[in-house]
N, CA, C, O and CB atoms as a CASP TS submission, in Angstrom:
PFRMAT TS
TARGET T0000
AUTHOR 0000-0000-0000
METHOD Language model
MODEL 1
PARENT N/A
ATOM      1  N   UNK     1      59.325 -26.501 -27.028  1.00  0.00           N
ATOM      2  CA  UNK     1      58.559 -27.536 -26.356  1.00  0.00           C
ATOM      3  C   UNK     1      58.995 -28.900 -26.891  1.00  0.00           C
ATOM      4  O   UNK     1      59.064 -29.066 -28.109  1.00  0.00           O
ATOM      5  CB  UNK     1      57.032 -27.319 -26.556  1.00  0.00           C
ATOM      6  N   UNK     2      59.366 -30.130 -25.823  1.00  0.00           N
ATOM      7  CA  UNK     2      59.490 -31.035 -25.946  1.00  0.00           C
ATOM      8  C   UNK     2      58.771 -31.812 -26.583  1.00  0.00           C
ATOM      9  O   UNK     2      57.657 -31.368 -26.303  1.00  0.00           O
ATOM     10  CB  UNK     2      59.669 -31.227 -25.235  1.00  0.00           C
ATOM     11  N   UNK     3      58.510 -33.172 -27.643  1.00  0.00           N
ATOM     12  CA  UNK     3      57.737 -33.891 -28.109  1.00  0.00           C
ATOM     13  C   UNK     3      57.893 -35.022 -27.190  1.00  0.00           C
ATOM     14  O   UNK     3      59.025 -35.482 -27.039  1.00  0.00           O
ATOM     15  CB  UNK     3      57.906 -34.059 -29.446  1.00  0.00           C
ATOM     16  N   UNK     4      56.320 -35.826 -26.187  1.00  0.00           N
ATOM     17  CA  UNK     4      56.662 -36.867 -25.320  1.00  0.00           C
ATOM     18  C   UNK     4      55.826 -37.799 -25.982  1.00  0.00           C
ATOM     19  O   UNK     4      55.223 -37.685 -27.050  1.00  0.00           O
ATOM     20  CB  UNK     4      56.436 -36.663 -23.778  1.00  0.00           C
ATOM     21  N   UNK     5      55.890 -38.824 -25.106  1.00  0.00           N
ATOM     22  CA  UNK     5      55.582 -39.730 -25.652  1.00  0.00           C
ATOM     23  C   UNK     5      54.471 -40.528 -24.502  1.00  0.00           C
ATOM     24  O   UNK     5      55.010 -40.743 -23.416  1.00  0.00           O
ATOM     25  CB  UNK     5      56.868 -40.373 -26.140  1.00  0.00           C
ATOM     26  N   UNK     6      53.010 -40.984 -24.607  1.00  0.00           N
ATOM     27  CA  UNK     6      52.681 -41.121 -23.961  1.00  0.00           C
ATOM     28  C   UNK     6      52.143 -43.049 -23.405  1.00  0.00           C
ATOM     29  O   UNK     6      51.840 -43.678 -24.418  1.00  0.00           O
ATOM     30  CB  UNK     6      52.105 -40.061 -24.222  1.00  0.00           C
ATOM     31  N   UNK     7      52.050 -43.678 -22.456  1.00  0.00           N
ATOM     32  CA  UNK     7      51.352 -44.904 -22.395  1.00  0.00           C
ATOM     33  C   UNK     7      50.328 -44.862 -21.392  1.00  0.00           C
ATOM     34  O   UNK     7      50.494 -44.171 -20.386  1.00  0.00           O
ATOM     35  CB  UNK     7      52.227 -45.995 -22.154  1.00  0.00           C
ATOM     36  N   UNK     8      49.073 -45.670 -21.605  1.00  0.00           N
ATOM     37  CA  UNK     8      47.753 -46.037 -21.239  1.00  0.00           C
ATOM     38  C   UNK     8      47.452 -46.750 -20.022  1.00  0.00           C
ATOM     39  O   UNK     8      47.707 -47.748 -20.696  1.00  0.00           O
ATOM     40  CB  UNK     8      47.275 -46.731 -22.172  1.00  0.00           C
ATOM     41  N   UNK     9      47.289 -47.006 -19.391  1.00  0.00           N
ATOM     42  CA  UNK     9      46.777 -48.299 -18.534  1.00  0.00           C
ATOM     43  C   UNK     9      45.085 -48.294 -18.001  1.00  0.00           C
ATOM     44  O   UNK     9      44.489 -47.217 -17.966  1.00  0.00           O
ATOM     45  CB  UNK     9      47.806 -48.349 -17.059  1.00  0.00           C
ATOM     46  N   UNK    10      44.777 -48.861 -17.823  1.00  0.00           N
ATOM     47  CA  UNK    10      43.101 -49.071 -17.497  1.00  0.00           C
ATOM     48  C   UNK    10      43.311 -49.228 -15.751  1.00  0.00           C
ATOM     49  O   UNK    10      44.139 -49.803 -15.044  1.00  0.00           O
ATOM     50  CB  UNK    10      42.219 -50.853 -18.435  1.00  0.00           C
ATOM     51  N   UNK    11      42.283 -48.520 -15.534  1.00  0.00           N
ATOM     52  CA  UNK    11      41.692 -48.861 -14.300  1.00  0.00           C
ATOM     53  C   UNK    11      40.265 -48.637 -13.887  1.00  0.00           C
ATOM     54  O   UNK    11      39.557 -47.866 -14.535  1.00  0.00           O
ATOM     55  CB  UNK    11      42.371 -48.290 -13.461  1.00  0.00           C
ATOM     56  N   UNK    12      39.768 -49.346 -12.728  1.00  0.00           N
ATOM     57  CA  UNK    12      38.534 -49.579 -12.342  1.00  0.00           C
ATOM     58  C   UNK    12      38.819 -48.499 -10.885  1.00  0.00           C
ATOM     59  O   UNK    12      39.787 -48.664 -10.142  1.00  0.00           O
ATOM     60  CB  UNK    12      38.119 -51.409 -12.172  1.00  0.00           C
ATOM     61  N   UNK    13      37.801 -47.434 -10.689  1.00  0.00           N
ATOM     62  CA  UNK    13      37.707 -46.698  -9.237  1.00  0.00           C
ATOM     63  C   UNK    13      36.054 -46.966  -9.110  1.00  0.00           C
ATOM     64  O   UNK    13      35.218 -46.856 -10.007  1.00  0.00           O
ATOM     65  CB  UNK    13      38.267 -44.744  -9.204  1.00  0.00           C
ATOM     66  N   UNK    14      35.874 -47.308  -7.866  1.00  0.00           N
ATOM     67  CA  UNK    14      34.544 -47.695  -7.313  1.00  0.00           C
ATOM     68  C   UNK    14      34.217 -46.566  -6.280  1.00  0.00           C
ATOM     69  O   UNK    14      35.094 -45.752  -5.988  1.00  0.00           O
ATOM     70  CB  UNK    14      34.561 -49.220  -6.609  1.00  0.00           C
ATOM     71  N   UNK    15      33.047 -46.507  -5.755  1.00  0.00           N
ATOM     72  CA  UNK    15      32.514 -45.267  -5.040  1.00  0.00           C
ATOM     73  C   UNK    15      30.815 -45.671  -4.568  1.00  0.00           C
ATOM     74  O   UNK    15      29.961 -46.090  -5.350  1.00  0.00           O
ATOM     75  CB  UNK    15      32.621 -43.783  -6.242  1.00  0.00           C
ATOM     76  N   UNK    16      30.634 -45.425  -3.153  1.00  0.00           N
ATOM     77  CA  UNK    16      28.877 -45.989  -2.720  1.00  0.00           C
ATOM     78  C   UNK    16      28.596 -44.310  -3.067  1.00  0.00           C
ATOM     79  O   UNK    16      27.542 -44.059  -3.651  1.00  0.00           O
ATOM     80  CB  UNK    16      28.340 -46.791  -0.476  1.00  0.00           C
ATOM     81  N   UNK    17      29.222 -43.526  -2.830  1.00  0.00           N
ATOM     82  CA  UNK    17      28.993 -41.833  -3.340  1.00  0.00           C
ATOM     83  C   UNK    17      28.522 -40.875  -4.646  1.00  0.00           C
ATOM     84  O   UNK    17      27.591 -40.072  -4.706  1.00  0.00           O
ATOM     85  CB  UNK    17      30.122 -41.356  -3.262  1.00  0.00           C
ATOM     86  N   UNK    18      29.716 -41.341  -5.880  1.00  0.00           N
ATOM     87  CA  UNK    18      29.129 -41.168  -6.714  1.00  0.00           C
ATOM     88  C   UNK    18      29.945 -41.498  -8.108  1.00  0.00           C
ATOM     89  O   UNK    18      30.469 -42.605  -8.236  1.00  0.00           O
ATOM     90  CB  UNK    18      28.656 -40.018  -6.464  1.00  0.00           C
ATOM     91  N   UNK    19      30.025 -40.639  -9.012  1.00  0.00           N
ATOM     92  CA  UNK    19      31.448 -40.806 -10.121  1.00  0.00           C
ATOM     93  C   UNK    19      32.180 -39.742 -10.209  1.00  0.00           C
ATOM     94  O   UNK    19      33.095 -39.703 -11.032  1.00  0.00           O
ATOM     95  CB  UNK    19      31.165 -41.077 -11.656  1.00  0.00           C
ATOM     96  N   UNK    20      31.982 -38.973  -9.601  1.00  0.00           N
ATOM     97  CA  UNK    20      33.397 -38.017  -8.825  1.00  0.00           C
ATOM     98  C   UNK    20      34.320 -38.636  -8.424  1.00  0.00           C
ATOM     99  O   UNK    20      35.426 -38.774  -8.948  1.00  0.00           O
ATOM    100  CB  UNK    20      33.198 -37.228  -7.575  1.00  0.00           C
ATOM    101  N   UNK    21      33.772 -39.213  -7.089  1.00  0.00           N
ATOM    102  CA  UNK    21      34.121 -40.010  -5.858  1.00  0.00           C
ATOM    103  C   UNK    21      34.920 -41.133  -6.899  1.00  0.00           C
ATOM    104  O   UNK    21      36.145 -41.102  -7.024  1.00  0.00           O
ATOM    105  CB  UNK    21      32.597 -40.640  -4.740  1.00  0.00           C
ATOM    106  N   UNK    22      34.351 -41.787  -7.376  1.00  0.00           N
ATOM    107  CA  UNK    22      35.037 -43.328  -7.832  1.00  0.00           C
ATOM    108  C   UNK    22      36.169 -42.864  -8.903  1.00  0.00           C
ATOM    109  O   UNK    22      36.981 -43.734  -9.221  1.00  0.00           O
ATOM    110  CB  UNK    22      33.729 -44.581  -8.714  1.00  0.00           C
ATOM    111  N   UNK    23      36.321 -41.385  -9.578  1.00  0.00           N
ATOM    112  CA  UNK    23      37.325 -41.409 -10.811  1.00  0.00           C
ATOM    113  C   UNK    23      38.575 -40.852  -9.727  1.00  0.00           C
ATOM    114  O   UNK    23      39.694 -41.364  -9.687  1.00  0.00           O
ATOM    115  CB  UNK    23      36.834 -40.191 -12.441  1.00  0.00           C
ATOM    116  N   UNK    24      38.100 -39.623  -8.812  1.00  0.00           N
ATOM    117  CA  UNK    24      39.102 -39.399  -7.654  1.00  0.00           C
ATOM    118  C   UNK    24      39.976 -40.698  -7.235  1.00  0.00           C
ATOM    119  O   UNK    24      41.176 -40.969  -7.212  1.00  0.00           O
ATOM    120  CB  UNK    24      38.267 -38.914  -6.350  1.00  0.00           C
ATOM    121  N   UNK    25      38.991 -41.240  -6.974  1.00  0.00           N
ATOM    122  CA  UNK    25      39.524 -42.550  -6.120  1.00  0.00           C
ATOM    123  C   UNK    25      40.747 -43.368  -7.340  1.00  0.00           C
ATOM    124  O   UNK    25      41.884 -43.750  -7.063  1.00  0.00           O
ATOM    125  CB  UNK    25      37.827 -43.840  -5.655  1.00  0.00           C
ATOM    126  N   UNK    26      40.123 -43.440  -8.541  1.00  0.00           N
ATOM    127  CA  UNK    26      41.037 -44.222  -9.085  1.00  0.00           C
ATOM    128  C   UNK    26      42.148 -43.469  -9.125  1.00  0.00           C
ATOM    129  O   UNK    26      43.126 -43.737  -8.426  1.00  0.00           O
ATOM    130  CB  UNK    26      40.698 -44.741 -10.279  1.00  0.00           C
ATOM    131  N   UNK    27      42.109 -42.554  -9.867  1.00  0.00           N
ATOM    132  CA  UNK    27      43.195 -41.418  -9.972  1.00  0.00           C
ATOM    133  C   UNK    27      44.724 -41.438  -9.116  1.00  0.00           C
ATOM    134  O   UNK    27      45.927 -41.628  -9.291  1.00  0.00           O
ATOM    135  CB  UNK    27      42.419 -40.127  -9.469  1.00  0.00           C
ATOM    136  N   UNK    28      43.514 -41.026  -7.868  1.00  0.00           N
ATOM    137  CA  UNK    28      44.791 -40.916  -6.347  1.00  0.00           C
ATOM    138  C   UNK    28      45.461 -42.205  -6.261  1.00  0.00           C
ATOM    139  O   UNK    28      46.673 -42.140  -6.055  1.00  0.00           O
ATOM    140  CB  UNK    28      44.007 -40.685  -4.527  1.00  0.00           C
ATOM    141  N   UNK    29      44.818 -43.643  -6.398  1.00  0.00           N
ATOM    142  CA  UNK    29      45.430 -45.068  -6.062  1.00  0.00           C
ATOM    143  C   UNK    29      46.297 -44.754  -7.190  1.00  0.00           C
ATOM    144  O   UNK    29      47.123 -43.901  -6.864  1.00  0.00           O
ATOM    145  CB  UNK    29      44.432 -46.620  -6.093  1.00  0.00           C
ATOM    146  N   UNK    30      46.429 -45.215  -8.646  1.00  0.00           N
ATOM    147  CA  UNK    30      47.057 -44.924  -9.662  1.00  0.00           C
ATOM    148  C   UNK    30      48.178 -43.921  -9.595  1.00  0.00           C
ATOM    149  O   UNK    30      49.097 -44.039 -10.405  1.00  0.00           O
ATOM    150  CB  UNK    30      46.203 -44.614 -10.452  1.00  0.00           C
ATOM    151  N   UNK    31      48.192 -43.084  -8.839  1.00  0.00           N
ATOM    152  CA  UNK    31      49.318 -41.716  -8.765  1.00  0.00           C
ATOM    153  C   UNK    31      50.308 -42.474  -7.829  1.00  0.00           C
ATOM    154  O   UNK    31      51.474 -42.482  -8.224  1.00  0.00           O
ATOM    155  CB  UNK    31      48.644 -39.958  -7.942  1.00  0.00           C
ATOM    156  N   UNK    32      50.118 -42.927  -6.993  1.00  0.00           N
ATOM    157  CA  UNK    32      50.545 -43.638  -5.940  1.00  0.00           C
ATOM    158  C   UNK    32      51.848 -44.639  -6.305  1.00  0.00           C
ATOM    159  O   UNK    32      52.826 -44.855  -5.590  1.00  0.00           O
ATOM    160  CB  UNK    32      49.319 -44.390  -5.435  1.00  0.00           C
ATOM    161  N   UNK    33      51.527 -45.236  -7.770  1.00  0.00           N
ATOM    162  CA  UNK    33      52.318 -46.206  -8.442  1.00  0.00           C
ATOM    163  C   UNK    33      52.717 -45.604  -9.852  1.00  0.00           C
ATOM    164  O   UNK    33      53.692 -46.011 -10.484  1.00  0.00           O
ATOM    165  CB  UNK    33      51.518 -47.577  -8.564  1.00  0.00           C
ATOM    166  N   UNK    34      52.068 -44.828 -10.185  1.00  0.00           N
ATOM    167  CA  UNK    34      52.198 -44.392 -11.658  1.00  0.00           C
ATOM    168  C   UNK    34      53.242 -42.469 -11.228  1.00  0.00           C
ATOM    169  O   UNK    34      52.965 -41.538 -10.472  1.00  0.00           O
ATOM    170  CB  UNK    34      49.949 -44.255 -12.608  1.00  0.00           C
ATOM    171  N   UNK    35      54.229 -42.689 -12.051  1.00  0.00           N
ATOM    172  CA  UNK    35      54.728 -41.242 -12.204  1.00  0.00           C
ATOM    173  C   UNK    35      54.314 -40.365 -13.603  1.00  0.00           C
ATOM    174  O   UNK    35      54.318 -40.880 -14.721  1.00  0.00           O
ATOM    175  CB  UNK    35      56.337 -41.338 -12.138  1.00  0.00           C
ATOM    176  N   UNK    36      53.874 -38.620 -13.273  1.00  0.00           N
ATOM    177  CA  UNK    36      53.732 -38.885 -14.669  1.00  0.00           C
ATOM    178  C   UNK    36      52.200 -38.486 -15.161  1.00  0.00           C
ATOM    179  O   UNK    36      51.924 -37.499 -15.842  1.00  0.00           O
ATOM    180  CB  UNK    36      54.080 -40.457 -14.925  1.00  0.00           C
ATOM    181  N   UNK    37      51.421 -39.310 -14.747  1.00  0.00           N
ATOM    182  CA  UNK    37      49.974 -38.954 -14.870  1.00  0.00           C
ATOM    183  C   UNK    37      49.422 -37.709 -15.222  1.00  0.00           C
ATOM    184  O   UNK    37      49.526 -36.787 -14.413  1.00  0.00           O
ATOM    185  CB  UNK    37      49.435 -39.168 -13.815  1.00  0.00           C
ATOM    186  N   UNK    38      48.872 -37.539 -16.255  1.00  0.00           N
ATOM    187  CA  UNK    38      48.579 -36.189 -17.340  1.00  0.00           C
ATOM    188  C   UNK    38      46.975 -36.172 -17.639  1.00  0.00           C
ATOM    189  O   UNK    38      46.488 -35.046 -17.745  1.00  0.00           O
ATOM    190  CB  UNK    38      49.505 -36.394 -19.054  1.00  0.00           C
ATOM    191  N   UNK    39      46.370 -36.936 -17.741  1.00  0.00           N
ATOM    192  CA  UNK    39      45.283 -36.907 -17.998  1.00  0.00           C
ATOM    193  C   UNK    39      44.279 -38.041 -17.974  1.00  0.00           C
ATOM    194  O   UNK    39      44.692 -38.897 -17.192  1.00  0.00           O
ATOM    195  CB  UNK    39      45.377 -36.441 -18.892  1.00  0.00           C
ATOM    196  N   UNK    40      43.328 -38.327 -18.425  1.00  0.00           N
ATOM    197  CA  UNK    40      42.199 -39.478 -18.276  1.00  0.00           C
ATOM    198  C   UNK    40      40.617 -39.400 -19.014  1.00  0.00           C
ATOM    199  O   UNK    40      39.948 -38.366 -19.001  1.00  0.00           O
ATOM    200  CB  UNK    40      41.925 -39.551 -16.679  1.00  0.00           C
ATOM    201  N   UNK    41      40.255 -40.426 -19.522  1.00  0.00           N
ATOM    202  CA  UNK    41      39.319 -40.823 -20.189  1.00  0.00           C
ATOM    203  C   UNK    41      38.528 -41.568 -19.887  1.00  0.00           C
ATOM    204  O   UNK    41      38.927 -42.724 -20.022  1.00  0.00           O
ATOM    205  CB  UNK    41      39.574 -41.118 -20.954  1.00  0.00           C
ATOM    206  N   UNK    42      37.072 -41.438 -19.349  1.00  0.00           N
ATOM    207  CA  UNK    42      35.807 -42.035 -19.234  1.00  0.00           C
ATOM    208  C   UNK    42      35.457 -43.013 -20.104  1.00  0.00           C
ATOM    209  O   UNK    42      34.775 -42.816 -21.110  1.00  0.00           O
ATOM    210  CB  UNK    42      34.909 -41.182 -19.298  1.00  0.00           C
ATOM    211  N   UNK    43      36.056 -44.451 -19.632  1.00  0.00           N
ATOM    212  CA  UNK    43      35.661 -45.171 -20.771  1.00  0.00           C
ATOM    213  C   UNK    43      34.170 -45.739 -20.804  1.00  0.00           C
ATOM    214  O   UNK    43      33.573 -45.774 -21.879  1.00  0.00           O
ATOM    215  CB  UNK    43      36.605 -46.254 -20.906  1.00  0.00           C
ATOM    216  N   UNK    44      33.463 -46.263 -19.415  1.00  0.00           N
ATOM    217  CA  UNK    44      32.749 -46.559 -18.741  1.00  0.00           C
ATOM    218  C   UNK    44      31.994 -46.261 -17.827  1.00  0.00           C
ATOM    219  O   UNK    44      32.698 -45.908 -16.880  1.00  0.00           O
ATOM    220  CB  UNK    44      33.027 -46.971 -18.597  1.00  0.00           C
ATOM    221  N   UNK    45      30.763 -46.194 -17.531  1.00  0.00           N
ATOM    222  CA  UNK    45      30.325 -46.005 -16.128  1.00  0.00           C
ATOM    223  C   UNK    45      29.363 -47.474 -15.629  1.00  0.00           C
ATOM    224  O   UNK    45      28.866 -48.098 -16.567  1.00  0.00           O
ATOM    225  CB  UNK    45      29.341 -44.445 -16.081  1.00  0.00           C
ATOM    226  N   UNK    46      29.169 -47.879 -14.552  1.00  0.00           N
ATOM    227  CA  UNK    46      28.181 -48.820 -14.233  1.00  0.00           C
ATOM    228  C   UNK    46      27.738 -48.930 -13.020  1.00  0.00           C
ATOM    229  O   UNK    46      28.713 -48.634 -12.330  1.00  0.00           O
ATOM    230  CB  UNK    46      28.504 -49.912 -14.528  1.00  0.00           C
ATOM    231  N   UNK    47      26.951 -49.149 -12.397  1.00  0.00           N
ATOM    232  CA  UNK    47      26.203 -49.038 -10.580  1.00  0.00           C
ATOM    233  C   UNK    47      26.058 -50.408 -10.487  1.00  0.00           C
ATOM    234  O   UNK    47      26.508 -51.251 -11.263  1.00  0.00           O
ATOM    235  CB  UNK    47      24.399 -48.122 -10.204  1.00  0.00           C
ATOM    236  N   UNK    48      25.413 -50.573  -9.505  1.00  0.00           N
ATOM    237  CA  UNK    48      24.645 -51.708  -8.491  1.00  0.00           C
ATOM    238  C   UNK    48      23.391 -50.770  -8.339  1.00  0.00           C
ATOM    239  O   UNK    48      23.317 -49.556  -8.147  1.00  0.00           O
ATOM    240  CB  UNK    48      25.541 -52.187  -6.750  1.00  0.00           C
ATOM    241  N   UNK    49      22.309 -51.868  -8.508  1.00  0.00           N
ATOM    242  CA  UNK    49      21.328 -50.969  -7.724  1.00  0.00           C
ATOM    243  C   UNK    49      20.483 -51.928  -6.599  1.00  0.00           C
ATOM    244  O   UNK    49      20.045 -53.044  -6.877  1.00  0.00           O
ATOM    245  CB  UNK    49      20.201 -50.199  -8.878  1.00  0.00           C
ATOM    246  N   UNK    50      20.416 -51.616  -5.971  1.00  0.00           N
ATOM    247  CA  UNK    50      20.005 -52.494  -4.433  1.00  0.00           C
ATOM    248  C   UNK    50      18.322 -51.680  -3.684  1.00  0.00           C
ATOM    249  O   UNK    50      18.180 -50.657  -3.013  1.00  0.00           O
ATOM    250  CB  UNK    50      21.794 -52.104  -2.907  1.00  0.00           C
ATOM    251  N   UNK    51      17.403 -52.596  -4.142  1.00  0.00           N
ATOM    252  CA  UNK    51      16.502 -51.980  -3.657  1.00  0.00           C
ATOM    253  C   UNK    51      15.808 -50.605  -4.507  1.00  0.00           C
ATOM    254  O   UNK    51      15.159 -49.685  -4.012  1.00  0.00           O
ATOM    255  CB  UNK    51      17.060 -51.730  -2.450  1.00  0.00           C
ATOM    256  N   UNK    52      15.985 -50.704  -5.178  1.00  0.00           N
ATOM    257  CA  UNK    52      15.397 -49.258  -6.101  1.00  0.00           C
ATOM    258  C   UNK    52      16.207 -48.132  -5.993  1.00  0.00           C
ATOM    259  O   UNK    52      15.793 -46.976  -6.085  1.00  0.00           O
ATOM    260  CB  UNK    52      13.928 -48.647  -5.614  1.00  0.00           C
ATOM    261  N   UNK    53      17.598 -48.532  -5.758  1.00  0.00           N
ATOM    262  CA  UNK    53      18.083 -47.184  -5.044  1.00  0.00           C
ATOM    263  C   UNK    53      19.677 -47.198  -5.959  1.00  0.00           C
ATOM    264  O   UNK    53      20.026 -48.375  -5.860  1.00  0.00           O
ATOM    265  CB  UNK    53      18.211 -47.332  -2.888  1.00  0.00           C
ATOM    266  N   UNK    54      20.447 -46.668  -6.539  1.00  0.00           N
ATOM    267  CA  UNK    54      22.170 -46.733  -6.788  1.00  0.00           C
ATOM    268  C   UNK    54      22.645 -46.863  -5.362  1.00  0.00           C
ATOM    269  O   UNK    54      22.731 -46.130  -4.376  1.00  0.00           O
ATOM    270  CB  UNK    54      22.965 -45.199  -7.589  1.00  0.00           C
ATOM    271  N   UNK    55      22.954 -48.277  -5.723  1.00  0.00           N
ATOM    272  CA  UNK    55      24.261 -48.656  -4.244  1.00  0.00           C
ATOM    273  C   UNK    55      25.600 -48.410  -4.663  1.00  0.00           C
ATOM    274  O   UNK    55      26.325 -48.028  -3.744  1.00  0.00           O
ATOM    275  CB  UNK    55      24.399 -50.478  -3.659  1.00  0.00           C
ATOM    276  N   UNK    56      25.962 -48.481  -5.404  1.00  0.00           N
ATOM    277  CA  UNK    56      27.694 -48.503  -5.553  1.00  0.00           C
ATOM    278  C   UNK    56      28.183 -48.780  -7.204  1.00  0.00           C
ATOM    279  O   UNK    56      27.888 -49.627  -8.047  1.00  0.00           O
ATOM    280  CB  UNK    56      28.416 -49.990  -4.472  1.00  0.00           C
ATOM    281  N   UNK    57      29.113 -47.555  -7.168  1.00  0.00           N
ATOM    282  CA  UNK    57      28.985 -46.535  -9.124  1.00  0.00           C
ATOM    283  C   UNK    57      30.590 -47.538  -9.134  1.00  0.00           C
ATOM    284  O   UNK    57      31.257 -47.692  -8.111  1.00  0.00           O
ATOM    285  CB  UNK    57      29.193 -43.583  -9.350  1.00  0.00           C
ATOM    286  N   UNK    58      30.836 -47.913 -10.004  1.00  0.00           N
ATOM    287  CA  UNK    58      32.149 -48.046 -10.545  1.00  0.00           C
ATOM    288  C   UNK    58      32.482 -47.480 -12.267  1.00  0.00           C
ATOM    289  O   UNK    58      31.708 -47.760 -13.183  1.00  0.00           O
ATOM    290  CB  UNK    58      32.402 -49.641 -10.381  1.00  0.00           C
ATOM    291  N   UNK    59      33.626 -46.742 -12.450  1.00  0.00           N
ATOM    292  CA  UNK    59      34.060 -45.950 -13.290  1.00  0.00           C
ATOM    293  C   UNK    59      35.285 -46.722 -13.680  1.00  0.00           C
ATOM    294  O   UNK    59      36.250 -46.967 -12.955  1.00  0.00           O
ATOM    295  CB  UNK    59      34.202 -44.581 -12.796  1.00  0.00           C
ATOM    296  N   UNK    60      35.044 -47.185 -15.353  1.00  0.00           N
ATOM    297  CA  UNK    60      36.132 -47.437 -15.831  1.00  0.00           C
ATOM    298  C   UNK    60      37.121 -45.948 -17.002  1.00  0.00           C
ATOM    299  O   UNK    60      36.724 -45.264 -17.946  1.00  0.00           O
ATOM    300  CB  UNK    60      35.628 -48.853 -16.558  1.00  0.00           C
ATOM    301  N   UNK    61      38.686 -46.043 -16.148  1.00  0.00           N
ATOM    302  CA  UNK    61      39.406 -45.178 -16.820  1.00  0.00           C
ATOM    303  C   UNK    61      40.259 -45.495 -17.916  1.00  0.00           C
ATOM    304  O   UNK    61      40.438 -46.711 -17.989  1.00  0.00           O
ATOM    305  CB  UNK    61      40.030 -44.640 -16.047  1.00  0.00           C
ATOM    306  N   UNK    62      40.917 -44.766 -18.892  1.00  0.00           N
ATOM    307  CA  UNK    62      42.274 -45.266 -19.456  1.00  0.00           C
ATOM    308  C   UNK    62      42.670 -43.563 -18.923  1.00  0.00           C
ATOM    309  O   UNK    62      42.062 -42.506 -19.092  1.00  0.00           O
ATOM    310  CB  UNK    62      42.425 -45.919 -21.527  1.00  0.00           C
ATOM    311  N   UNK    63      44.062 -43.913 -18.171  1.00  0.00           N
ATOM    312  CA  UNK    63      44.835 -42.900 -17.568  1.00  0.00           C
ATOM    313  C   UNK    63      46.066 -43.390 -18.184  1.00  0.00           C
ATOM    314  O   UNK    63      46.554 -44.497 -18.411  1.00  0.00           O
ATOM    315  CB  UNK    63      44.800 -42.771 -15.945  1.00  0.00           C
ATOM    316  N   UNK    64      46.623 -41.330 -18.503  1.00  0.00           N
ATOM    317  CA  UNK    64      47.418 -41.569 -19.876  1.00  0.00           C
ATOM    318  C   UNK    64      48.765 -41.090 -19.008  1.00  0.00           C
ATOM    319  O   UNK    64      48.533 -40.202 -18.188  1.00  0.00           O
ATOM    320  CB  UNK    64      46.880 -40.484 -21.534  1.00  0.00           C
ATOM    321  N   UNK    65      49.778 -41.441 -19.065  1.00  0.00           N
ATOM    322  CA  UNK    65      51.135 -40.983 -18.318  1.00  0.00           C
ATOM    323  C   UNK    65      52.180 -41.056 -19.461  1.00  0.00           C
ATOM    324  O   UNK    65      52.138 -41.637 -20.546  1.00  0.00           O
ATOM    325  CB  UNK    65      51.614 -42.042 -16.939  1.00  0.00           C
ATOM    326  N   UNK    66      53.132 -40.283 -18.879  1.00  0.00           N
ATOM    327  CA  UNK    66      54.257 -39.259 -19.786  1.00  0.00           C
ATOM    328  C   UNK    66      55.320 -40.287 -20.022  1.00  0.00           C
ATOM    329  O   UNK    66      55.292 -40.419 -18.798  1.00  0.00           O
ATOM    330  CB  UNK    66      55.005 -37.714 -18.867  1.00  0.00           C
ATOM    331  N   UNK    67      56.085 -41.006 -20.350  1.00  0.00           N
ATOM    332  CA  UNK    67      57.246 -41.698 -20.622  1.00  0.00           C
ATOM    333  C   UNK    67      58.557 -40.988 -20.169  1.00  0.00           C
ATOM    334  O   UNK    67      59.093 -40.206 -20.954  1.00  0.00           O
ATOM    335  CB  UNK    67      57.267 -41.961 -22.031  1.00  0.00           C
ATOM    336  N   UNK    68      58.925 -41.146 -19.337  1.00  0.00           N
ATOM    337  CA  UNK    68      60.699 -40.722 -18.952  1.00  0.00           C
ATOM    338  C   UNK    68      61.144 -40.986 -20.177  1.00  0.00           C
ATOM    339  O   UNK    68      61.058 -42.018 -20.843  1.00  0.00           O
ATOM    340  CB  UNK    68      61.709 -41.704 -17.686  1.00  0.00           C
ATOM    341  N   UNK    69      61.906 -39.358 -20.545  1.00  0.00           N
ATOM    342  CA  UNK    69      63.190 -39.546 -21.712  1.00  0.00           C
ATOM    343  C   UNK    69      64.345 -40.097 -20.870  1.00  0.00           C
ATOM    344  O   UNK    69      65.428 -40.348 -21.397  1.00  0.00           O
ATOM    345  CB  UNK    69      63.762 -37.940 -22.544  1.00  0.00           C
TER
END
């Protein structure tokens, strides 16, 4: 087994649904630009609440990707 090497980047995924919905969401945008992508860490969670009710969850990530040898 290879020894890799890994780097971080932060992102914000938002969701009116839930924090499934909003880490999916970041994830898939992030894959899109990022090669590589291995795993991820809940750094954050935070809502809106509108009316007595959760309007809209945003989830902060650090998503960890593999370094090309």
């Amino acid at each position: 087994m290879a020894n890799h090497v890994y780097r971080l980047t932060e992102v914000v995924g938002s969701s009116p649904t839930g924090i499934d919905d909003a880490i999916r969401t970041a994830i898939g945008k992030a894959s899109q630009t990022i090669r590589h992508v291995e795993w991820f860490e809940v750094q954050e969670v935070r809502g809106q609440v509108v009316d007595g009710d959760v309007a809209h969850v945003q989830v902060t990530l650090k998503i960890g990707f593999r370094v090309e040898d």
